[in-house]
C-alpha positions as CSV (number, residue, x, y, z in Angstrom):
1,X,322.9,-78.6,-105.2
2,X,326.2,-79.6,-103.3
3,X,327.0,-83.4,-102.7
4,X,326.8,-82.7,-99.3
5,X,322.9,-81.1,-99.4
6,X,322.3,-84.3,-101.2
7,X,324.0,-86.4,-98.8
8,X,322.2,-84.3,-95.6
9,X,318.5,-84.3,-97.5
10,X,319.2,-88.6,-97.9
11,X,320.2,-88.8,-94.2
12,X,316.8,-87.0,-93.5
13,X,314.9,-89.3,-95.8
14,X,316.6,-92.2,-94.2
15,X,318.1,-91.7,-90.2
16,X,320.0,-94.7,-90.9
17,X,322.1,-93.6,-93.6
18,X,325.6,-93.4,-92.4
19,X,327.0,-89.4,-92.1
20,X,330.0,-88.4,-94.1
21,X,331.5,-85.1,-92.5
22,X,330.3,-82.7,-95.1
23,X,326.6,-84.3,-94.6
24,X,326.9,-83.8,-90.9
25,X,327.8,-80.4,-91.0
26,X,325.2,-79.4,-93.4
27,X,322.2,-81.6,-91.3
28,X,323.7,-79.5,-88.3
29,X,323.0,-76.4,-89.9
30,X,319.9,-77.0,-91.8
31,X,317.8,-78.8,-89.1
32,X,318.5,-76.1,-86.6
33,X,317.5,-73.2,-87.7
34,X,314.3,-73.3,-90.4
35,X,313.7,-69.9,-90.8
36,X,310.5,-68.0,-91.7
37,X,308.7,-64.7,-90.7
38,X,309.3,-64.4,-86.8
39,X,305.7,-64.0,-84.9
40,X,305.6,-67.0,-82.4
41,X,306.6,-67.2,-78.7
42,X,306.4,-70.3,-76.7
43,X,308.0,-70.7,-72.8
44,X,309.3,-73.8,-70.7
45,X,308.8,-73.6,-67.1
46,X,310.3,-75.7,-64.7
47,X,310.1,-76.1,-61.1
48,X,311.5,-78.2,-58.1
49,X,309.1,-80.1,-57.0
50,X,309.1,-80.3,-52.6
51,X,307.0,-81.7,-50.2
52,X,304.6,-79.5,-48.3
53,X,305.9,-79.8,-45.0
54,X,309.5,-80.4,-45.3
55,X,311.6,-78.9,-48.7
56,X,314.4,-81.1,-47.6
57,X,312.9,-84.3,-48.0
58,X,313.7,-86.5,-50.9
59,X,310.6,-87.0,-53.1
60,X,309.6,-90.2,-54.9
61,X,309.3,-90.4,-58.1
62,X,306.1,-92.4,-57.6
63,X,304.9,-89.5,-55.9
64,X,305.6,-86.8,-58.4
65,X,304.1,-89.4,-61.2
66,X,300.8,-90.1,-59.4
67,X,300.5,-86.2,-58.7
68,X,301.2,-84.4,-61.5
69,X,301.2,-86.8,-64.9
70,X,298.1,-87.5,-65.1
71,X,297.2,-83.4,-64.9
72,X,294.8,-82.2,-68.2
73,X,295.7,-79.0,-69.2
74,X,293.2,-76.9,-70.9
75,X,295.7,-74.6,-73.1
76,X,297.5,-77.4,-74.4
77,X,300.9,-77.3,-72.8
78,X,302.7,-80.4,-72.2
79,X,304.7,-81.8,-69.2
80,X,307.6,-83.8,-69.0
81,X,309.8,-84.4,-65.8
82,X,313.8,-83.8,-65.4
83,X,316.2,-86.8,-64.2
84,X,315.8,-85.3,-60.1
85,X,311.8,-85.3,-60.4
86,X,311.5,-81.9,-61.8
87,X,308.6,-80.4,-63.2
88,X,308.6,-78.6,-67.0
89,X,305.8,-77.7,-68.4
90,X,306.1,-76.4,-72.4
91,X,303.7,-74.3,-73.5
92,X,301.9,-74.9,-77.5
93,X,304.0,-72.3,-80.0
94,X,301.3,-69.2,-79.4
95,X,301.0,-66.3,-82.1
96,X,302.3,-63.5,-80.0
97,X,303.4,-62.8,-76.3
98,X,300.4,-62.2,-74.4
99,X,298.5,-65.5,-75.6
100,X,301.3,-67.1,-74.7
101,X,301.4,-65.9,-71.0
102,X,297.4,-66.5,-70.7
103,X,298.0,-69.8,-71.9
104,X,300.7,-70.8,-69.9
105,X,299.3,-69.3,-66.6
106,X,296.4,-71.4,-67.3
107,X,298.1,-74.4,-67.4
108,X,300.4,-73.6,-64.2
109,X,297.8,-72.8,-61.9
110,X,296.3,-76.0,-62.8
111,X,299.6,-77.6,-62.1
112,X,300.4,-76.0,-58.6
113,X,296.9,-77.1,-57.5
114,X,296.9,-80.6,-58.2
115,X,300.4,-80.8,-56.7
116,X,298.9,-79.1,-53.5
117,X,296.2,-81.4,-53.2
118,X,299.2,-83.8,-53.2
119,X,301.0,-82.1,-50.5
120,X,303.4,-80.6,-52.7
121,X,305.0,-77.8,-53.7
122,X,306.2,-76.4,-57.6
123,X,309.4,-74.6,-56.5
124,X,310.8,-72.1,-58.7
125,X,314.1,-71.4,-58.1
126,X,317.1,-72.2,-60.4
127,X,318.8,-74.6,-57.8
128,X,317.4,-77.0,-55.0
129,X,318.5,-75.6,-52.0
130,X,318.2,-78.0,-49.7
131,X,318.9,-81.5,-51.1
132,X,321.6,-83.0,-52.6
133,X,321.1,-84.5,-56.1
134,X,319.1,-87.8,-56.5
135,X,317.9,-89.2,-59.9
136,X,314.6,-90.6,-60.2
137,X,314.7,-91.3,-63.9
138,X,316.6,-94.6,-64.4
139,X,316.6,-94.8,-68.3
140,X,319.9,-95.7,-70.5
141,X,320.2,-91.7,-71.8
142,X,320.0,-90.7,-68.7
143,X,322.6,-93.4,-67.0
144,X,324.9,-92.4,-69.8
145,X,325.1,-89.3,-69.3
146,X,325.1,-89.2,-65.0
147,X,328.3,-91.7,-65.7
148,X,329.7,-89.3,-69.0
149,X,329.5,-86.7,-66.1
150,X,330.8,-88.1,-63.4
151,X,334.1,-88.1,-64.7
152,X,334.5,-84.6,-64.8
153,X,332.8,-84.3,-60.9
154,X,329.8,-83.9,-58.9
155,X,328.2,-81.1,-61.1
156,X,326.9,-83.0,-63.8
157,X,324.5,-84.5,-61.2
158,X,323.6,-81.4,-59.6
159,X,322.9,-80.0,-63.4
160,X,320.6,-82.9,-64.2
161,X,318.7,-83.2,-60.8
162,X,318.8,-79.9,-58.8
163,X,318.0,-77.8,-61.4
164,X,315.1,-75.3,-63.0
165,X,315.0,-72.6,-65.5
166,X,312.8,-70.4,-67.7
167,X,313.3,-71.0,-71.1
168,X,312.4,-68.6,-73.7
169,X,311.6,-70.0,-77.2
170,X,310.9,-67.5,-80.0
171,X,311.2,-68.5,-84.1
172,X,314.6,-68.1,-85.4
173,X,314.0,-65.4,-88.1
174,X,313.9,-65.0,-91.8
175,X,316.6,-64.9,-94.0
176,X,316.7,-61.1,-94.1
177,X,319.1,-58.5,-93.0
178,X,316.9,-56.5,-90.9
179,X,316.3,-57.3,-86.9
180,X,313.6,-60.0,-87.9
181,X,316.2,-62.0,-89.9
182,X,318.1,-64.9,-88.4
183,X,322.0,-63.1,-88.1
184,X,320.6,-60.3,-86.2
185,X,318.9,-62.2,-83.6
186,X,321.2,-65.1,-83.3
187,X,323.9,-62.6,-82.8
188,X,321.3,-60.5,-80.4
189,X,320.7,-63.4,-78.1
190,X,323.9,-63.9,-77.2
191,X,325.1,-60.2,-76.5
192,X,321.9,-59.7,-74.2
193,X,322.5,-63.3,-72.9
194,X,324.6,-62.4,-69.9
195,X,322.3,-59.4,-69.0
196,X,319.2,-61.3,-68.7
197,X,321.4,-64.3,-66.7
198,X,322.2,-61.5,-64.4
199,X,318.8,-60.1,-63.6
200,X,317.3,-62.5,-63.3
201,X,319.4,-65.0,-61.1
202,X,317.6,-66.9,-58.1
203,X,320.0,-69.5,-56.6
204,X,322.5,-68.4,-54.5
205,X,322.0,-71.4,-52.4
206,X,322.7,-75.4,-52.3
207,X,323.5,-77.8,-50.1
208,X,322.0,-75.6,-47.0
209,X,324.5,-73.1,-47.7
210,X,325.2,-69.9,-49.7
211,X,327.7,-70.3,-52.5
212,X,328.7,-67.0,-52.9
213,X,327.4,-67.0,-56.7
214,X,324.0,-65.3,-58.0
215,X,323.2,-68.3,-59.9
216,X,324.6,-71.4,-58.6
217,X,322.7,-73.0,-61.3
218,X,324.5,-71.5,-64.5
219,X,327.8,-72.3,-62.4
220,X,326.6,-75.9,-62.4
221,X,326.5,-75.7,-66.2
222,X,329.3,-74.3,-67.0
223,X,331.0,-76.7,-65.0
224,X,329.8,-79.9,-67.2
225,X,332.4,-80.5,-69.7
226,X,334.0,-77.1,-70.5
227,X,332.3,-77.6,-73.9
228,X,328.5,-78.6,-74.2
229,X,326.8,-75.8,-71.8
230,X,328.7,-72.8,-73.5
231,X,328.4,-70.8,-76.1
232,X,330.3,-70.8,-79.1
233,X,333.3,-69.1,-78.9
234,X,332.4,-66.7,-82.0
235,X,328.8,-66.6,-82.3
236,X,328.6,-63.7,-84.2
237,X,329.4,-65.2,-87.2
238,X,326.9,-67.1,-89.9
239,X,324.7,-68.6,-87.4
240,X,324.8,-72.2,-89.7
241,X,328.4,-72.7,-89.9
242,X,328.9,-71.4,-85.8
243,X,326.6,-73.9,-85.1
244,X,327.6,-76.9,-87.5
245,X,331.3,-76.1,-86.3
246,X,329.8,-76.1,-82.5
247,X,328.1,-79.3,-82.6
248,X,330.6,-81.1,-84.6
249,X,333.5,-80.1,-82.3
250,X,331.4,-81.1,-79.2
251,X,332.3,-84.2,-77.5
252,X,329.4,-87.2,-78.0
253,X,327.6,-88.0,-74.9
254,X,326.5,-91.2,-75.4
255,X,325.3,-93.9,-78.7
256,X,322.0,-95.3,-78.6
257,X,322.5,-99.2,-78.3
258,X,320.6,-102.3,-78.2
259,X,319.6,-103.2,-74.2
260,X,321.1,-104.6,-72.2
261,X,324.3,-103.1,-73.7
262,X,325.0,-100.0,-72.2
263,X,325.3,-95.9,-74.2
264,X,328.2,-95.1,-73.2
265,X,330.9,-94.1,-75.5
266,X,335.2,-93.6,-75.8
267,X,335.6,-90.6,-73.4
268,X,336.6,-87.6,-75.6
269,X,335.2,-88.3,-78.4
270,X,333.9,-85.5,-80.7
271,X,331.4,-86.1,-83.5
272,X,333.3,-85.1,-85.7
273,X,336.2,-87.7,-85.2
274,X,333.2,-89.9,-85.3
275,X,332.5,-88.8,-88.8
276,X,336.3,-89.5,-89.2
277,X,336.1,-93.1,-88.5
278,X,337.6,-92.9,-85.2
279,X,334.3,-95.0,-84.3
280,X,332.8,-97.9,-86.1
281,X,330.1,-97.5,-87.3
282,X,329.9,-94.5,-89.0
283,X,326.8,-92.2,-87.3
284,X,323.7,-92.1,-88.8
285,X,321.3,-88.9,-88.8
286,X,319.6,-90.3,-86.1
287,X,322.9,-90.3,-83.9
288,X,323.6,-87.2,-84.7
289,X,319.7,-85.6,-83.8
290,X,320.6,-87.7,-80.5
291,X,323.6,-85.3,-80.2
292,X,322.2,-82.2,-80.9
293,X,319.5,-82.9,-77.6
294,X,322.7,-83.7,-75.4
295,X,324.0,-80.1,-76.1
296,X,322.9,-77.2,-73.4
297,X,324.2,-73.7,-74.7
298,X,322.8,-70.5,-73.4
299,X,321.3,-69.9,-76.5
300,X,320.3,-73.4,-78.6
301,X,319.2,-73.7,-81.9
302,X,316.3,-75.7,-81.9
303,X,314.9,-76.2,-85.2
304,X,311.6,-74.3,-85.4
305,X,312.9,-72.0,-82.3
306,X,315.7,-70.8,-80.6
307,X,315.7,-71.6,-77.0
308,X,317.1,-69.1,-74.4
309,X,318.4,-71.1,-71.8
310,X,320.0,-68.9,-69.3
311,X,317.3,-68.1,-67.1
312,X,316.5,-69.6,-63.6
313,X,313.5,-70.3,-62.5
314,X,311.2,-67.5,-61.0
315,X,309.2,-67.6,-57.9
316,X,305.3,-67.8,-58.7
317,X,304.2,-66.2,-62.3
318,X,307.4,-64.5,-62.2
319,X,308.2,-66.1,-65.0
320,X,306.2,-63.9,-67.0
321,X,308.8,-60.7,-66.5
322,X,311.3,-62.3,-68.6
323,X,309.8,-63.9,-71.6
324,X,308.1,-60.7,-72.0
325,X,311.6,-58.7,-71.6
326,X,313.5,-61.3,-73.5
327,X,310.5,-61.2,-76.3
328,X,310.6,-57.2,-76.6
329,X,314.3,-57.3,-77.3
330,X,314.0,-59.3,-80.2
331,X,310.7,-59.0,-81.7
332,X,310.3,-55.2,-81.8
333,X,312.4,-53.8,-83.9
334,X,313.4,-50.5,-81.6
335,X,313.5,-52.6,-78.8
336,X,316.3,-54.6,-80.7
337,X,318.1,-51.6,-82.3
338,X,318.5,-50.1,-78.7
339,X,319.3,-53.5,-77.1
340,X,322.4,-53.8,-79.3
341,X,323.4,-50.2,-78.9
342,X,323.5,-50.4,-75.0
343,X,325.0,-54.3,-75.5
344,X,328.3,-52.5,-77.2
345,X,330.2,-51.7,-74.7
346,X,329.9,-55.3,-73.2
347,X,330.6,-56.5,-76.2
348,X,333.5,-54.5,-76.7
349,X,334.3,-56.2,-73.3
350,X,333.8,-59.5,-74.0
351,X,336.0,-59.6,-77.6
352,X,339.4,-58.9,-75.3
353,X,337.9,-61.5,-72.4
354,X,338.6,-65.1,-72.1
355,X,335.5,-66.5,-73.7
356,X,332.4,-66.9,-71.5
357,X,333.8,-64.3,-69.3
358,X,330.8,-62.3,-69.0
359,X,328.6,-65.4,-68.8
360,X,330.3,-66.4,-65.9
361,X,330.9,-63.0,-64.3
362,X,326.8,-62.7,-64.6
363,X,326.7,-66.0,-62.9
364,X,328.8,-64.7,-59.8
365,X,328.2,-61.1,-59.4
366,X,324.9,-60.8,-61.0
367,X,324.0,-57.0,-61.1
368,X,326.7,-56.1,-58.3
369,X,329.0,-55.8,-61.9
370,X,328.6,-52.3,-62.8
371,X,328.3,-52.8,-66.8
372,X,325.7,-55.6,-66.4
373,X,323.8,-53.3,-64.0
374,X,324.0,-50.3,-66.1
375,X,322.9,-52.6,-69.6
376,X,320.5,-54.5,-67.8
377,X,318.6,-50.7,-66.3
378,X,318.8,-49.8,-70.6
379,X,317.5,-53.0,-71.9
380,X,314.5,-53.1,-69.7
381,X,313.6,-49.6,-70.2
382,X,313.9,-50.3,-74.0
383,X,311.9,-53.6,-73.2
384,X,309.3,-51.5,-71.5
385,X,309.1,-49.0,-74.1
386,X,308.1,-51.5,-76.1
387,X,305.6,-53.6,-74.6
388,X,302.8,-51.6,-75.2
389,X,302.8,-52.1,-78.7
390,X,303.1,-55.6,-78.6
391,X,299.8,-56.1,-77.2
392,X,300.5,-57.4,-73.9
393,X,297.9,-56.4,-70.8
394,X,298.2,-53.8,-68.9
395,X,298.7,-56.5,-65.7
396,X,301.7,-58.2,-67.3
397,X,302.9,-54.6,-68.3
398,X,302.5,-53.7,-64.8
399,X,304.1,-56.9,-63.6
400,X,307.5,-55.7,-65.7
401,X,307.4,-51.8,-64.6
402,X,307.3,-53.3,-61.2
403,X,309.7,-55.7,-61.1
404,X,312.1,-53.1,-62.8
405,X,311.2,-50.8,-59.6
406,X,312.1,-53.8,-57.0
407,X,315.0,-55.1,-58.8
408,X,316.6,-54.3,-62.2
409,X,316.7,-50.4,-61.4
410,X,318.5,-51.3,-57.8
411,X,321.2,-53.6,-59.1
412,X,318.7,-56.0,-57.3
413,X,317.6,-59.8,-59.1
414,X,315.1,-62.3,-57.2
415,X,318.0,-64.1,-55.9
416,X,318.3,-61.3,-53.5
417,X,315.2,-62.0,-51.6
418,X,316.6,-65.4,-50.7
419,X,319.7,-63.9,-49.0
420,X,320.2,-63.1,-45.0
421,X,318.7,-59.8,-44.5
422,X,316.5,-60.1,-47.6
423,X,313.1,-59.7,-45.3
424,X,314.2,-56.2,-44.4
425,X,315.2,-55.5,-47.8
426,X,312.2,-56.1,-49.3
427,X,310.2,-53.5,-46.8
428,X,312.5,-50.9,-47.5
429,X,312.2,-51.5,-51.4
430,X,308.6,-52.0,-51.0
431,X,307.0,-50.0,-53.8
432,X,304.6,-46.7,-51.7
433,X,301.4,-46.9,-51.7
434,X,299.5,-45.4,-54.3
């Protein structure tokens, strides 16, 4: 065992043990990713939370608390709220896809009906529309980071208060070289990353205005710190040492301190200078796991999952259509040997692109770009293929074939609907009658 393991398996043992370099990097890497035979799936929902009457109105915190906190949910899912009031609820780690969308539906309905009782409504698109960004949450993390944000501009605000996603959360993989094993789907994740950002976009609107991108939310992420929200810049590499290296080289949001001192920190400072001394004290473990929950990439290692965090939110269930797409890709074997045949060219694409190109270029265009259109028609047909087998019911099958017909196979995403124009659309789209 290396001085550093030791060093990174005290610093677990003790979270205030201070962090040489070496022992940070190997923490990084080891209490991301703990790997193991892939079969779970869990899902993070969020949603704006409006009032009834009037989407443009501000709404209290007290409100949202004496709504929706106090909701029991029968399949075990848990709920938290964002810095603007928004709702997420996280669904218990389920044994395969289909428990996991009966468990979560249970939960959501139970959600959307206490906050209607409360004359209010569970949005889910990926940006408020309407109202301009207002934090309810007034906690030191998240003053920290408002003011860590604010001076780089107004987007870290609109990031932590106008936003919503779907978050996909399936086990990191074994330690084998097949599709199950960690490489493969780290490096998986990220090529189909872009494709699922792009088809399934829904906010093209803020402020009372379009903004002339697909998903105005992942262009409020990417505009946070040029850093934190994107990828790393070679993530096909050994998914430890990409990520170690990532969240070492990321700059340190803010150090938990003693009230009534302030979190804030020396602007520009990355952990690993921290490590370096450029900080005194050294950081512990328990800085560093602060860190890693202040760092937003499209795809997050997360410990007993990897989060995919590039999806808006979806009107209604909708939800369902891409965990279960985003789940075929990488836990069916065919589905993921296809998925990174049709990802090639893009990647191709992307090696002789400034990086986050494509990420960004899904954010604007969506599937108007004719390469994410034509890998986004392959990878849900390969999805589809698949979903049989995985056990899945023939309603969220049909769901998926459905939503292929309406969108994916027309270079359409949900976003669409919300567009001038979108009303006639949708009738001339509208699937015949069978």
């Amino acid at each position: 065992m290396s001085h550093a393991t030791t060093a990174a398996n005290a610093a677990h043992a003790n979270a205030a043990i201070p962090l040489t370099e070496a022992a940070a990097e190997e923490y990084a890497a080891e209490a991301s990713f703990r790997t193991g035979t892939p079969h779970r799936v869990g899902v993070e929902i969020e949603w704006l939370v409006q009032d009834a009457d009037d989407p443009a109105r501000h709404v209290t915190g007290e409100r949202v608390f004496a709504a929706l906190c106090p909701a029991d949910l029968p399949a075990g899912g848990a709920i938290t709220l964002e810095p603007g009031g928004q709702l997420e609820l996280s669904s218990a780690p389920q044994p395969d896809l289909e428990r996991c969308i009966e468990a979560a539906r249970r939960d959501a309905a139970i959600l959307r009906g206490t906050a209607a009782e409360a004359d209010l409504v569970l949005t889910g698109t990926g940006v408020d529309a309407y109202r301009a960004p207002h934090r309810i949450l007034q906690t030191p993390r998240y003053t920290a980071m408002e003011r860590y944000f604010d001076r780089r501009g107004h987007w870290g605000r609109v990031m932590m208060c106008s936003t919503a996603s779907v978050q996909v959360c399936l086990d990191p993989g074994d330690d084998s070289a097949s599709w199950s094993g960690l490489r493969r789907r780290w490096a998986l994740a990220h090529r189909i990353g872009p494709v699922l950002l792009a088809a399934f976009a829904n906010s093209p609107h803020h402020g009372g205005r379009s903004t002339g991108w697909v998903s105005t939310r992942q262009l409020a992420w990417s505009r946070l710190d040029g850093y934190r929200a994107r990828p790393p810049a070679h993530p096909d590499g050994d998914p430890r040492e990409v990520w170690s290296r990532y969240v070492l080289d990321a700059p340190v949001m803010c150090i938990r301190r003693d009230e009534p001192r302030e979190w804030l920190v020396p602007d520009g400072l990355t952990f690993r200078a921290w490590t370096r001394g450029a900080l005194r004290p050294a950081p512990t473990a328990a800085d560093l796991e602060l860190h890693l929950s202040t760092l937003f990439p499209p795809v997050r290692a997360h410990g007993t999952h990897l989060e995919l965090r590039m999806l808006d939110a979806q009107p209604g269930d909708g939800w369902t259509v891409p965990l279960a797409i985003a789940t075929a890709l990488l836990d069916d074997p065919e589905a993921a040997e296809a998925a990174w045949v049709h990802t090639e060219q893009l990647a191709k694409s992307a090696a002789d692109a400034p990086p986050f190109a494509w990420w960004l270029r899904a954010a604007r265009f969506g599937l108007a770009e004719p390469l994410l259109r034509t890998t986004a028609r392959a990878l849900t047909a390969a999805a589809l293929d698949a979903l049989p087998g995985m056990g899945v019911s023939p309603d969220v099958f049909t769901e998926c074939v459905e939503f292929a017909y309406r969108y994916t196979d027309r270079g359409r995403s949900p976003g669409d609907d919300l567009l001038p124009g979108a009303a006639h659309e949708r009738a001339r789209h509208a699937a015949p009658a069978v």
